[in-house]
C-alpha positions as CSV (number, residue, x, y, z in Angstrom):
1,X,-18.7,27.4,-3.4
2,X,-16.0,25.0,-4.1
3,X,-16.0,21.1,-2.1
4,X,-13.2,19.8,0.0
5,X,-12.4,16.2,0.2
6,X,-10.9,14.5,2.8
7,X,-9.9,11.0,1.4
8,X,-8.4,8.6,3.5
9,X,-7.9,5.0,4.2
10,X,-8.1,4.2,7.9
11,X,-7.4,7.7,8.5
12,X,-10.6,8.7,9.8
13,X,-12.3,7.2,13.1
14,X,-16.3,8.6,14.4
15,X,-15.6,7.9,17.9
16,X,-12.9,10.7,17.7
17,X,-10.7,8.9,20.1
18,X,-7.3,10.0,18.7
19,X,-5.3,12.9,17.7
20,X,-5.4,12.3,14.0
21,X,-9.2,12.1,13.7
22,X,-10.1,15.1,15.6
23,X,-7.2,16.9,13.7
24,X,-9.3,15.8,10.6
25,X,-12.7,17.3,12.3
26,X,-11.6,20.6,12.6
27,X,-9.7,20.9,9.9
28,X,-12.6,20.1,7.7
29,X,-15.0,22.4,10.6
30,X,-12.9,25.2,9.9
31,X,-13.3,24.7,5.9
32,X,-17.0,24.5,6.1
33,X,-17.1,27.8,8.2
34,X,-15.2,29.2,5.3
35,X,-18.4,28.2,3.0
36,X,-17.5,25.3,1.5
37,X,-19.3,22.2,0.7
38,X,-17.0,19.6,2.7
39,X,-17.1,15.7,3.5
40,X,-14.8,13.4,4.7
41,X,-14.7,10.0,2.6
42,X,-12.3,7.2,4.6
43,X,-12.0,3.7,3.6
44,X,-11.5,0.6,5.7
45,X,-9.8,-2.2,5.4
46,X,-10.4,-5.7,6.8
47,X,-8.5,-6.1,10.1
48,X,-10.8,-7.1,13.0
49,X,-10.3,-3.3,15.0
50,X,-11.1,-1.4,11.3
51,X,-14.1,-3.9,11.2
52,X,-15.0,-3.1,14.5
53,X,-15.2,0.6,14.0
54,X,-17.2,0.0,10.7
55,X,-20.1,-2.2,12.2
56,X,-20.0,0.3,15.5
57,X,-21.5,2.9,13.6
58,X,-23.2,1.4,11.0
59,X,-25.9,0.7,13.0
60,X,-26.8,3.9,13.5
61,X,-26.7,5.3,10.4
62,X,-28.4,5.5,7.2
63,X,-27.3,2.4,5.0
64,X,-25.7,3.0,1.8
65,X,-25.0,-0.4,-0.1
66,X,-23.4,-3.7,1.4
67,X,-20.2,-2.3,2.0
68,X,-20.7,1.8,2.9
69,X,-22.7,4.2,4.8
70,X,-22.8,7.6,5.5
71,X,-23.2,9.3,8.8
72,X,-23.0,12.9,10.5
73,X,-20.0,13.5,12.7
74,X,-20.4,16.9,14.6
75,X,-22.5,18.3,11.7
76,X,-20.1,16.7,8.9
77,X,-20.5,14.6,6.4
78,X,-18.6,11.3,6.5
79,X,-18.9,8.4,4.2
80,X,-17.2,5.0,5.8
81,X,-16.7,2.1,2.8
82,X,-15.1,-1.0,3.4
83,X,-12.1,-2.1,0.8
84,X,-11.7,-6.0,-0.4
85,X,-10.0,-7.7,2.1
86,X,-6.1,-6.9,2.2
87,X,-4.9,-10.3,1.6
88,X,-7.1,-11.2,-1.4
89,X,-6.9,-7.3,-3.2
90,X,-4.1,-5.5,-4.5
91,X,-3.5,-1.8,-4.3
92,X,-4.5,-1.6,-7.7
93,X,-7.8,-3.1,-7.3
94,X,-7.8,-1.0,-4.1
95,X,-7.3,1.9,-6.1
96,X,-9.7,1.0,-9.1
97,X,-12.4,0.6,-6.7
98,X,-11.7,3.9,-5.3
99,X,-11.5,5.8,-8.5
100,X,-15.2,4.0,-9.7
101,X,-17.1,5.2,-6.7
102,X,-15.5,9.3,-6.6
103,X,-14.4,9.6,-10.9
104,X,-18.4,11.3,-10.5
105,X,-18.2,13.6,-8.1
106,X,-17.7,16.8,-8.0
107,X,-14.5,18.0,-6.0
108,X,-12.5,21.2,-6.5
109,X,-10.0,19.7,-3.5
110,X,-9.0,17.0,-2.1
111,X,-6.9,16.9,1.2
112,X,-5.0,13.2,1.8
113,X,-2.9,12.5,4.9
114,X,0.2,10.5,6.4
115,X,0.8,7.5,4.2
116,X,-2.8,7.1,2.0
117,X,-0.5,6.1,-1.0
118,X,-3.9,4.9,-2.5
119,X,-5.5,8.0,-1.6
120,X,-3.0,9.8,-2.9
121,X,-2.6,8.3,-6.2
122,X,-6.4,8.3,-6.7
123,X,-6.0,12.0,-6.3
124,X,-3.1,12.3,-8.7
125,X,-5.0,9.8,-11.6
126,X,-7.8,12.1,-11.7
127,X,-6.3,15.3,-11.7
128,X,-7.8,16.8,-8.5
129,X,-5.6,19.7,-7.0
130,X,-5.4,19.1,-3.3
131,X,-2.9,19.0,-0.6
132,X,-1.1,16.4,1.8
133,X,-0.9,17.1,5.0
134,X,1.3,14.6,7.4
135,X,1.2,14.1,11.0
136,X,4.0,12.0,12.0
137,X,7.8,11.2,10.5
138,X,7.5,7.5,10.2
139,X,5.1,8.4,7.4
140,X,7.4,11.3,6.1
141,X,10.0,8.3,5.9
142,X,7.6,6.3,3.9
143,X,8.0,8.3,0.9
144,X,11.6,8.1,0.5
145,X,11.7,4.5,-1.5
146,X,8.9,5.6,-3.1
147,X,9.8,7.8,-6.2
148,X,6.0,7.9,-7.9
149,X,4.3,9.0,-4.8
150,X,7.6,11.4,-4.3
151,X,7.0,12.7,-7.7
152,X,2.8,12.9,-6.9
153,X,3.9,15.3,-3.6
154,X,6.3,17.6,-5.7
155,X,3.0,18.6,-7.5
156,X,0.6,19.4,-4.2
157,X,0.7,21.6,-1.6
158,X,2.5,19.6,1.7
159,X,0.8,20.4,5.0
160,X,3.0,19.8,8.3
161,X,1.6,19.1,11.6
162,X,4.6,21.0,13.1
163,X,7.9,23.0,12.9
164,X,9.5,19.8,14.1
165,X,7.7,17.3,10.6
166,X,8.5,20.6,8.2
167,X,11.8,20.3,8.9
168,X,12.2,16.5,8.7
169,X,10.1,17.2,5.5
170,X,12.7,18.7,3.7
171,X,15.7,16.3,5.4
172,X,13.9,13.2,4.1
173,X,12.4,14.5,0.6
174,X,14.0,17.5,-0.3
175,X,10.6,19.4,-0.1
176,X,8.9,22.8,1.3
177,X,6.1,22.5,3.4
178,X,3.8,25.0,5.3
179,X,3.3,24.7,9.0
180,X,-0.3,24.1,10.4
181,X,-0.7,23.0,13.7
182,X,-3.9,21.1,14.4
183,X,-6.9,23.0,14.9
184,X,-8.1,22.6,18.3
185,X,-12.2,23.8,19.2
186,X,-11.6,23.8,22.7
187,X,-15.5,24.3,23.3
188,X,-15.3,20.2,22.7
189,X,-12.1,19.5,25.2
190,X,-12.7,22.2,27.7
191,X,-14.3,21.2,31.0
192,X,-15.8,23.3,33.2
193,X,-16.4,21.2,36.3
194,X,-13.0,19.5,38.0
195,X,-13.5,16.2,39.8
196,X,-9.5,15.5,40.6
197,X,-8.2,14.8,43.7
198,X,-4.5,16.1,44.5
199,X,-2.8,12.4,43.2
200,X,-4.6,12.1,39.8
201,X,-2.0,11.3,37.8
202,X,-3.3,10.9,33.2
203,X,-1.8,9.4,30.3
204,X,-3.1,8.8,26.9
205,X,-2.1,6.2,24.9
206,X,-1.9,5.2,21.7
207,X,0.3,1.8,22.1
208,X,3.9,1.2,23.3
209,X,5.8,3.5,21.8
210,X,3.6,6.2,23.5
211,X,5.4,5.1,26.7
212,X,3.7,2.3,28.4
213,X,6.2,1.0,30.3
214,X,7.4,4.2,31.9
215,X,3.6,4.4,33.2
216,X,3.7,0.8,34.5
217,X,6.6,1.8,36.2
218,X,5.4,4.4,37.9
219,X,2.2,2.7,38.8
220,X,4.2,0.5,40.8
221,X,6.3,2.5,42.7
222,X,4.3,5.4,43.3
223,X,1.3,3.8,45.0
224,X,0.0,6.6,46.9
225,X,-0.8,8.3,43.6
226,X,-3.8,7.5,41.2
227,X,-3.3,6.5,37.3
228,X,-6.0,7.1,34.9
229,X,-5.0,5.8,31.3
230,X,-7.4,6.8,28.6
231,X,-7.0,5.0,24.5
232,X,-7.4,1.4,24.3
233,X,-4.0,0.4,23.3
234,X,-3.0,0.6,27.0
235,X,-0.7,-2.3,28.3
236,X,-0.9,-3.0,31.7
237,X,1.8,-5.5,33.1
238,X,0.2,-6.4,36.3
239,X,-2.1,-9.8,36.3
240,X,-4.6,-7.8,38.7
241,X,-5.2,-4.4,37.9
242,X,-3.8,-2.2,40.8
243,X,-5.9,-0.1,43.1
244,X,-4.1,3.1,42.0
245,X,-5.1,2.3,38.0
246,X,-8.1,3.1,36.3
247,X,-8.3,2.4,32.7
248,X,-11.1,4.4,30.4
249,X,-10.0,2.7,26.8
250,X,-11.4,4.8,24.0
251,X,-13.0,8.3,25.3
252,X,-15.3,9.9,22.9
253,X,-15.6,12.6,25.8
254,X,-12.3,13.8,26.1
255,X,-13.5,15.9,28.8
256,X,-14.6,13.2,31.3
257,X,-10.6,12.5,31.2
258,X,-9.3,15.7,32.1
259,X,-12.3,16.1,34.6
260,X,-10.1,13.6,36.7
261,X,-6.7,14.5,35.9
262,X,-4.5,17.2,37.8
263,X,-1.3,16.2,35.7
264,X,-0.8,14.9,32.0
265,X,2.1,12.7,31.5
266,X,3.8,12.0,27.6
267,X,6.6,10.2,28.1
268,X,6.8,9.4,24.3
269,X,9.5,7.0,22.5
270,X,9.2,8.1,19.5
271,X,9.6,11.6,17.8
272,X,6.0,12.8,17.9
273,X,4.5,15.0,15.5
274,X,2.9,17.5,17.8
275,X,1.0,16.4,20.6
276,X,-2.7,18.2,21.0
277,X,-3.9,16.1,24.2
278,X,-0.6,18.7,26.0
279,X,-2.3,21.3,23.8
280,X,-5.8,20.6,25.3
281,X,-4.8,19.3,28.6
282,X,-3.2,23.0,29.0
283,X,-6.9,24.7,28.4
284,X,-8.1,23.3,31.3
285,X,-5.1,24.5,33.5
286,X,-3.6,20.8,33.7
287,X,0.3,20.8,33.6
288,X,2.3,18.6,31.4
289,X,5.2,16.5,32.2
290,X,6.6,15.4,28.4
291,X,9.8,14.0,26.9
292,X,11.8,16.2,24.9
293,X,11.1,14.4,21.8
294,X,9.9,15.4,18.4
295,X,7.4,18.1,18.1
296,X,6.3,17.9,21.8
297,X,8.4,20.8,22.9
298,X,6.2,23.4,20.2
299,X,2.8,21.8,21.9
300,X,4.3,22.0,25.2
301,X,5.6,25.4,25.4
302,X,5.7,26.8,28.9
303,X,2.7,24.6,30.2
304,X,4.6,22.0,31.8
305,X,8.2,20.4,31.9
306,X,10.5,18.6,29.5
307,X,12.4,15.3,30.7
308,X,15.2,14.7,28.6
309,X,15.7,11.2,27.1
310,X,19.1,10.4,26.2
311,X,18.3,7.7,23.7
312,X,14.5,7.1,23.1
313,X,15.1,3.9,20.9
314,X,17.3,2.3,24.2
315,X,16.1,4.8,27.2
316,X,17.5,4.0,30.4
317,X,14.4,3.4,32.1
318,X,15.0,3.7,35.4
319,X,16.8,6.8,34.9
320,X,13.7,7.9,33.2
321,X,11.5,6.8,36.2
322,X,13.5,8.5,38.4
323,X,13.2,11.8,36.4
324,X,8.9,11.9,36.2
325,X,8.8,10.3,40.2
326,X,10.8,13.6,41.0
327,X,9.0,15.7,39.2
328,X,5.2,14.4,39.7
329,X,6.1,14.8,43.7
330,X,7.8,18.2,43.5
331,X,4.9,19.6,41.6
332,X,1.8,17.6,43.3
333,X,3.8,18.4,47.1
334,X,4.3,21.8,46.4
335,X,0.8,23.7,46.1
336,X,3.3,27.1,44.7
337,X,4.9,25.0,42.2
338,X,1.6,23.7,40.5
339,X,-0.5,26.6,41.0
340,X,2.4,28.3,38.7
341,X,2.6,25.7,36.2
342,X,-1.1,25.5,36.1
343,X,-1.1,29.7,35.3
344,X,1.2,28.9,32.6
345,X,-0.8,26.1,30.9
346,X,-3.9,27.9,30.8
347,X,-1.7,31.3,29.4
348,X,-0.3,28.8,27.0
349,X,-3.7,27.5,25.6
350,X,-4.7,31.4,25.5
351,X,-1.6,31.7,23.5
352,X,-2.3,29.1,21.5
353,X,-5.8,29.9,20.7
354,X,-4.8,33.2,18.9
355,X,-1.8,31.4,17.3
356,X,-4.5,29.6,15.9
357,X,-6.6,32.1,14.2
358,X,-3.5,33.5,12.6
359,X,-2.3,30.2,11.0
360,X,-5.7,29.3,10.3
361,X,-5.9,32.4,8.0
362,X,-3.1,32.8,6.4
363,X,-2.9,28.5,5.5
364,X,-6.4,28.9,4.2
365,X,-5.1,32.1,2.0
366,X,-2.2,29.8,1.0
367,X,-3.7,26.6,-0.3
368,X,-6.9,28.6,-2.0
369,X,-5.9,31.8,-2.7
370,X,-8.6,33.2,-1.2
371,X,-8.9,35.2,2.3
């Protein structure tokens, strides 16, 4: 049976404490069910966080040389090597480097994602037919000033992470894409116990721009209600962390998150790709509040609200406040309100689910030819 490589530099973290990495997991699950021989191969470079992850897990695994080791991620294969350090290696030597240590084995496919130029021309150099697959627009926007990598795309299957990055797909590059949401096993996010109290109030974030200051707002002004935060990019503004905030970081366990939460809040700046935590959050029959941003309205669907943001790059932020205060009260005072939203989540997750096996399918047919 033919291998699938997932190549990647800092695409791919073991802790599986963000979107991208899981979306990698089960992606490369759902290949391996199929019969293939799969492993994920992701490089690191030198900042102190990509060190961080590198020496976490290196202890616990068997050692490969100086700089590599491979480990087993939910009964996958992942090899973690370390680059040069950025400021004393080019991309070539990057890619050289690369292209020495894979040039020998044997892959029939290799997947790359978001903006792994060095993946991606590694790929390219040694004739591997493969597909790219992004996540976000930012890196869809990449590509534009970048002819040689535009030309390397013309000639591979493009994967988008939504209906929302297909179309910007073809605005930005002038290219087709298929559609293939992330592949969610909700045996891994799906709780079966629920610890919440009625004011449990969640948000995940993954810096800033995922809408920080919106939940520092509210932690202020709504005191009555609890704030869990999970991702460790979380930037609290108060000196003295509140009584109504409890930050988790990183959460290997998604599920000890949404064992606390009753809502999920994603008040996004920026156009997301998707949005799975609204996705998973909706299997265990939490509601989302979400700006209307992006691809969040597709992973949203009727599980929870949209809050429109007139200008995401200069929101009106108390405006915005205003809007998620209203709503977090209406639904968390009004035991009809939620109990309805809550229906809808968890008959959005079932609609998701078979959504899933359909796209799953029919992508697989598409990018093999086989069924």
């Amino acid at each position: 049976m033919s291998s699938f490589v997932l190549l990647g530099v800092n695409s791919f973290n073991p802790a599986l404490c963000d979107g991208v990495s899981n979306s990698i997991l089960e992606l490369m699950a759902f290949l391996k069910n199929k019969g293939h021989q799969v492993k994920i191969i992701n490089y690191l470079t030198g900042e102190p966080y990509r060190q961080f992850i590198y020496k976490q897990f290196n202890k616990n695994s068997t050692n490969w040389q100086d700089v590599g080791y491979q480990l087993t991620v939910s009964g996958l294969e992942v090899v973690m090597r370390l680059l040069p350090d950025r400021e004393k290696a080019s991309q070539s030597q990057a890619v050289k480097l690369i292209m020495r240590e894979i040039k020998d084995l044997q892959i029939d496919f290799v997947l790359t994602i978001d903006n792994c130029f060095s993946a991606l021309l590694v790929a390219h150099l040694l004739n591997i037919p493969g597909a790219h697959w992004f996540h976000s627009e930012a890196y869809v926007k990449e590509f534009r000033n970048k002819p040689y990598y535009l030309m390397m795309l013309k000639n591979r299957q493009v994967l988008a992470t939504s209906q929302y990055i297909q179309a910007r797909i073809k605005a930005c590059l002038d290219l087709n894409s298929i559609v293939w949401y992330p592949i969610i096993d909700f045996n891994r996010c799906q709780t079966t116990t629920q610890t919440t109290t009625a004011n449990n109030l969640g948000f995940y974030s993954g810096g800033p721009h995922k809408g920080d200051e919106l939940v520092n707002y509210l932690i202020g002004q709504m005191p009555e209600y609890n704030f869990i935060t999970a991702g460790r990019l979380f930037q609290s503004i108060f000196k003295t962390a509140p009584k109504n905030l409890e930050i988790l970081g990183d959460v290997a366990d998604i599920k000890t998150f949404y064992q606390k939460i009753k809502l999920l809040l994603v008040p996004s700046l920026v156009p997301e790709g998707f949005g799975r935590v609204i996705v998973e959050a909706a299997a265990n029959g939490i509601p989302t509040i979400a700006n209307n941003v992006g691809g969040i309205p597709e992973a949203l669907g009727q599980s929870g609200l949209l809050v429109d943001v007139e200008n995401i790059k200069q929101p009106n932020m108390p405006l915005l406040v205003n809007r998620y205060q209203s709503i977090i009260e209406q639904l968390c005072n009004n035991k009809t309100d939620y109990d309805l939203c809550q229906q809808q989540a968890l008959a959005q997750a079932k609609k998701y689910k078979f959504l899933q096996e359909q796209m799953n399918n029919e992508n697989y047919r598409l990018i093999t030819g086989k069924k």
